[in-house]
N, C-alpha and C positions, 0 to 999 in steps of 0.2 A: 526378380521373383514375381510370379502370376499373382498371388495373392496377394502381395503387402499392400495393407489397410484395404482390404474387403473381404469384408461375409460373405461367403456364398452361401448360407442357411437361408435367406429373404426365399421364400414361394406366395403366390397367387392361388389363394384358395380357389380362386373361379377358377383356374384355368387345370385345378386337378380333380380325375373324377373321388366322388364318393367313396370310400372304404369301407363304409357299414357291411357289408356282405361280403368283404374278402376274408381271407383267411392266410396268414402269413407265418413264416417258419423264421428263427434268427437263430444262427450261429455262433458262439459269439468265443473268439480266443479269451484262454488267461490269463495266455502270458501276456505284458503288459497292460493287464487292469485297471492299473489306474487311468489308461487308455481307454480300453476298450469297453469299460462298464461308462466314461462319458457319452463314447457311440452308440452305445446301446440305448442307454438314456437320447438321446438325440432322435435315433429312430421309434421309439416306442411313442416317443412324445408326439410326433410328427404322424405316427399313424391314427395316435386318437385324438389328436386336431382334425385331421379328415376324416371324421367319421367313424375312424377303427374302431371295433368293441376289445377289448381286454382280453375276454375270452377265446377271440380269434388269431389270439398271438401263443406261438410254441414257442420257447427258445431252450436251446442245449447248448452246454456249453464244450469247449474241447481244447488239449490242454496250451495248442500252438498255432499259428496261422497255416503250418504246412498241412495241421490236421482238420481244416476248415476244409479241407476237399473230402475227405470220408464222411466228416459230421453233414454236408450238407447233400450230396449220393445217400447217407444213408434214411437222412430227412425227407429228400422226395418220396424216397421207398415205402418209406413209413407212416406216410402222411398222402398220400394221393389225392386229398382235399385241398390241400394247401394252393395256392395261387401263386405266389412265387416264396421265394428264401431268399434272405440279406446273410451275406457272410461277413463277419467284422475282424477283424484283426487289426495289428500294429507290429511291422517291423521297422528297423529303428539301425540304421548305418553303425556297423561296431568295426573294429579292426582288419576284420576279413572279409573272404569270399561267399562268405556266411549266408550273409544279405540278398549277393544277389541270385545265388542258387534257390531260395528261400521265395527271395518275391518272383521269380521265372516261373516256377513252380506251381505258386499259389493260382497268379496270373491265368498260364495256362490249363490249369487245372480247372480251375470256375469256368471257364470258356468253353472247355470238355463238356461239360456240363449242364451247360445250356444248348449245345449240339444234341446231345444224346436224351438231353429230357425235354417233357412238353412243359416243366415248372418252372420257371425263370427262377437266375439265381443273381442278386446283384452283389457286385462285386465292393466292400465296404474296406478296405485293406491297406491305411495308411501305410506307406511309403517312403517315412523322413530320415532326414541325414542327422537331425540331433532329437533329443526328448522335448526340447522347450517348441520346435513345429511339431510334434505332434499333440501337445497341451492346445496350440492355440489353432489346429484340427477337430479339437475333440470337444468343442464347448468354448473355445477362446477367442482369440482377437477374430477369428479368420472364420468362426460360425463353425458347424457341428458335421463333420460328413457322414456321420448315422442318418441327419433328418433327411441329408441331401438322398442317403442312396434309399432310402422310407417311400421318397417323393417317385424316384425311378419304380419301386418296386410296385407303387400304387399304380402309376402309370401302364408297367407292365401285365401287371395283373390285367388290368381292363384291355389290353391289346389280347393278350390272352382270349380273354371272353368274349370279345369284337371277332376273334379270327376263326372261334368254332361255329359261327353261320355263313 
């Protein structure tokens, strides 16, 4: 396994820009909450260590990861300020086909997305085979992939604003 006994939450504050002046959208599933409100927390946190104001964060929630593809289409729409959107979810290996039609889906869906709009949408969508990796994804052993996809969204935002001159 890639992860075992490492964090990938560790960022270099020099090496990401500023947040103060962005403006970010989060989507956030709820089904598995007790998931995805850790990632939630991970990224929020993460936005206002760099600078992010409070005020510049949307988030809506929706009830499944499959519906992180309308909640986040219908957030650029609605939001044409915004600088990019973090999509978060958590699906979670169960008995069936369930899974993988579910994370295809998701996958391509957010990718749709970033094709079709000028707002970056990063993709925050745990992927595990039991509930105890996705605990130790969401705040645990293995560090928080909310901050991780916060740090891309920061990143992107400024690619963004670097690319309209």
């Amino acid at each position: 396994m890639a992860t075992v006994n490492k964090n990938l939450s560790h960022y270099d504050k020099a090496t990401i820009p500023n947040a103060k002046n962005f403006r970010f959208g989060i989507v956030v599933s709820e089904w598995n909450d007790n998931i995805t409100e850790g990632l939630f927390q991970g990224a929020f946190d993460a936005i206002l260590d760099c600078g992010g104001v409070k005020e510049n964060i949307v988030r809506w929630n929706v009830p499944g990861s499959f519906e992180l593809i309308y909640g986040c289409k219908k957030m650029q729409q609605s939001y044409d300020m915004l600088d990019a959107v973090i999509a978060i979810g958590s699906v979670i290996q169960g008995e069936t086909k369930h899974f993988d039609f579910v994370c295809d889906g998701v996958t391509q869906g957010i990718k749709d997305l970033n094709i079709q709009s000028d707002i970056p949408v990063i993709f925050c969508v745990l992927t595990d085979n039991t509930m105890q990796q996705s605990i130790d994804r969401s705040g645990g052993k293995h560090g928080n992939k909310g901050s991780e996809a916060a740090i891309a969204a920061i990143k992107m935002a400024q690619l963004r604003k670097d690319a309209r001159f």
